[in-house]
N, C-alpha and C positions, 0 to 999 in steps of 0.2 A: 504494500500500500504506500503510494508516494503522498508525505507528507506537504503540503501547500503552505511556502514559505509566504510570511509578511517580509515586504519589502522597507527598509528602514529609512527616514530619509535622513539624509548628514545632514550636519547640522548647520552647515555654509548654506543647502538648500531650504531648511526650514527659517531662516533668519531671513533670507531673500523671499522667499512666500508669502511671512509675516511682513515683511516691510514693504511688499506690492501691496499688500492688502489695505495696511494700514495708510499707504498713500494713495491708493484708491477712492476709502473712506475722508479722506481729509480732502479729495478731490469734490468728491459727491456734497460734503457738507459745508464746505465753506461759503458758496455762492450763498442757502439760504439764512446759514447763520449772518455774515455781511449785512445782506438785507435788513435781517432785524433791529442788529446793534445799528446802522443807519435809521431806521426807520423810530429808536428814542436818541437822532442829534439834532440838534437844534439849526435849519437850514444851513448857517452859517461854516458850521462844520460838515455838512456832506461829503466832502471830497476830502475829509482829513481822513489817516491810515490810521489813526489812536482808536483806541477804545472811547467809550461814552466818557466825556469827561463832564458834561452840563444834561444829565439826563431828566427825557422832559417829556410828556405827551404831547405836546403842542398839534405836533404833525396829525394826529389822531382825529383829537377834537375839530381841526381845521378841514380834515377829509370828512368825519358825520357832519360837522355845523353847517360849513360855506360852501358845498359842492351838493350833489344833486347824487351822490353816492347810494343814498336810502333808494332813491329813485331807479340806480341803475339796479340794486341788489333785488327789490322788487319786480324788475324785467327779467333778469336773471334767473329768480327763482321759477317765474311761470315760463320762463322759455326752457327750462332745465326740467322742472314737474312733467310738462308735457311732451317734451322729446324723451324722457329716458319711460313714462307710462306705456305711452304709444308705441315706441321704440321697439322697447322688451315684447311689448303683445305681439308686433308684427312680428320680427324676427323668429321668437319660439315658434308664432302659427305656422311663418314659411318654412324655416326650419323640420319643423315637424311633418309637415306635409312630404320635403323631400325626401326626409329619411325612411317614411313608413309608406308611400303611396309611389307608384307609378302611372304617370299621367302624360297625356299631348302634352308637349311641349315643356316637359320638365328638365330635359338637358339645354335645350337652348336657354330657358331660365336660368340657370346656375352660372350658366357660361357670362349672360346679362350681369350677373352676382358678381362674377369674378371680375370681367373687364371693367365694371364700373369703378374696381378701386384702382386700375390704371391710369387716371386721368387727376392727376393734381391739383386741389382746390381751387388756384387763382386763375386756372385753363377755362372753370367754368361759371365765376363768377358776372361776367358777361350775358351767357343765355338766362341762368337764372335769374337775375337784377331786370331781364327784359321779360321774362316771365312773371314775376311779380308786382313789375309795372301795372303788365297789362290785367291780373288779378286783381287788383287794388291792395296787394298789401304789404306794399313796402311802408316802411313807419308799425308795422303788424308785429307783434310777437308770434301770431298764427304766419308768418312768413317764414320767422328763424327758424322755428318749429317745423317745418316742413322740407326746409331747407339741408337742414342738421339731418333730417328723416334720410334724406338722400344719400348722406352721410356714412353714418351709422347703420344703416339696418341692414344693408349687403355682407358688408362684413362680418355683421354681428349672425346674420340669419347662417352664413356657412360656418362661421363654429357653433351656433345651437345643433347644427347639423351632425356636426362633428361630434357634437357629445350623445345627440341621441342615439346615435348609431350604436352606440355602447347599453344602451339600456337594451337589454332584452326583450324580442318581439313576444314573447310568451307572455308577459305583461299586458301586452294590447288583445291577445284573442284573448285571454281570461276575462277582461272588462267586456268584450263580445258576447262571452256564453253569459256575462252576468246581462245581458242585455244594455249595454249602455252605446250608445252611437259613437263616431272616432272622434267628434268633440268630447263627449263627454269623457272618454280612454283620455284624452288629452288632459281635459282641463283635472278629472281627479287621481288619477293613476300615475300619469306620466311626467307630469307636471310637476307635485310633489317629490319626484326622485332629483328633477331637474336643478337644485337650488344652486349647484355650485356653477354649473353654467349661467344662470339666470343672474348669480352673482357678477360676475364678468361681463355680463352684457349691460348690467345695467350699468357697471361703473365704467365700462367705456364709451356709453350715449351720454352718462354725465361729466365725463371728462370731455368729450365732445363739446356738447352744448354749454359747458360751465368757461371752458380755457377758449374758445375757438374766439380768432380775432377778425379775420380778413371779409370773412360775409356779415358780421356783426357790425362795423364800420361802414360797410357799401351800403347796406339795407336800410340803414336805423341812421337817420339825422335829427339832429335836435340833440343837445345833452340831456333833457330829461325823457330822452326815449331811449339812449344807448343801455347797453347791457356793462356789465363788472370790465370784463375785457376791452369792450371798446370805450368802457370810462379813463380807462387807464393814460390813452392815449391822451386825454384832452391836458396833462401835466404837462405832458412836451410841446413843446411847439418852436415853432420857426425864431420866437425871439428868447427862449430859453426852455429852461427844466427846471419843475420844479419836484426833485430828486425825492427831498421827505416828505409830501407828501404821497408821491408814486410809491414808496417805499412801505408805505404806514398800511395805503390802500391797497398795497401788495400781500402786507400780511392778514392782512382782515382777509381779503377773497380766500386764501389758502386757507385759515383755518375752517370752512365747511369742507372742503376736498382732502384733508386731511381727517376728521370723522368720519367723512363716506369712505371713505379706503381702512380706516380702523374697525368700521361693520364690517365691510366686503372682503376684508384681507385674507380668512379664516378660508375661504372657498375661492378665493383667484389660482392658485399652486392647485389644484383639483381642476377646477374649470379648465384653465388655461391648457392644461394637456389633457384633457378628455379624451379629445382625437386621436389621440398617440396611439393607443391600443384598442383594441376589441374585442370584448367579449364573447 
């Protein structure tokens, strides 16, 4: 019986490991930590390399008071509510459809699925902004919303795909013999297995509609119609920057996308490789 040696590492390579790692980690964290300690200096020091030396909310209070902030975080929230609701329903429903049914025209759909994420956001900001026109609903949160939909739900419908595939089809004729129709297999049988997919999808339509900046700016004029992201912009502009508060209302926006990834984090590593294997 041949014994299976562990392989040891020298300790030149484990030192080199550790010291890629941990300069990795100091890679990944310094941007947001920076952010923050800028976001308590006092404008005047923005551009200083020190630590806080005059620490102070000012920047804070001057983002909720003087700006139209409340405003955008309220667009935000219903353009975000309503693409990641609608989002998640389509994608699972199409999703589910491909994985368990055979139907006209379900490979050229997929193929629709697939090619649409080869075309880079600002390639189509044009058609869409002329299709919204002519909608009436640019200035719309039911614009971004539908807009984000386009986005979103191709991608997300082929990995719902991808995890259904894993769930056992014996699950779906037993809801059969129990008499339930393939919605009904869906919405209580299939559905309930599905969370850690359903995880993933929804926190990628909300990363979507929460971060996205380029159609949120072309769609939405007016400051108090812009969304969190395209509020952001209205700090810089052509005759300057104004750094602390961009800064201040940078960490406010994070801290909701940072909650919604501390719910969803448990089932992302599950979701995310559902497809990998199959059952």
């Amino acid at each position: 019986m041949t014994m299976a040696r562990t392989a040891k590492r020298s300790p030149l390579a484990s030192f080199g490991l550790h010291a890629g790692l941990a300069l990795a980690t100091l890679c990944a964290l310094f941007p947001p930590l920076w952010l923050l300690v800028t976001s308590f200096k006092p404008k005047s020091e923005a551009f200083s390399t020190a630590l806080v030396r005059n620490f102070t909310f000012d920047n804070y209070s001057h983002v909720v008071d003087d700006t139209h902030f409340l405003d955008w975080f309220a667009n935000s929230l219903i353009v975000v509510v309503g693409t990641t609701v609608v989002g998640v329903f389509i994608a699972a429903t199409t999703g589910y459809a491909i994985s368990r049914f055979r139907f006209p025209g379900m490979r050229p759909l997929m193929w629709v699925l697939l090619i649409t994420q080869m075309f880079p956001m600002a390639v189509l900001i044009v058609p869409l902004y002329n299709t919204m026109a002519k909608l009436g609903l640019l200035n719309q949160p039911l614009g971004l919303i539908i807009t984000y939909l386009t986005v979103a739900v191709p991608f997300c419908a082929w990995m719902m795909k991808g995890f259904f595939d894993t769930i056992p089809v014996d699950i779906d004729e037993s809801g059969r013999v129990d008499g339930l129709n393939p919605f009904g297999t869906f919405w209580r049988l299939i559905l309930p297995l599905a969370k850690p997919g359903l995880a993933v999808t929804g926190f990628y339509t909300f990363v979507t509609a929460w971060a996205e900046v380029a159609y949120a700016t072309a769609f939405m004029t007016g400051e108090e119609n812009l969304t969190l992201a395209g509020g952001l912009q209205t700090f810089v502009n052509r005759y300057g920057a104004d750094w602390g508060s961009m800064t201040a209302a940078a960490v406010i926006i994070a801290v909701p996308a940072a909650v919604v990834f501390g719910f969803a984090q448990r089932h992302l590593v599950s979701g995310l490789t559902a497809g990998a294997t199959k059952s």
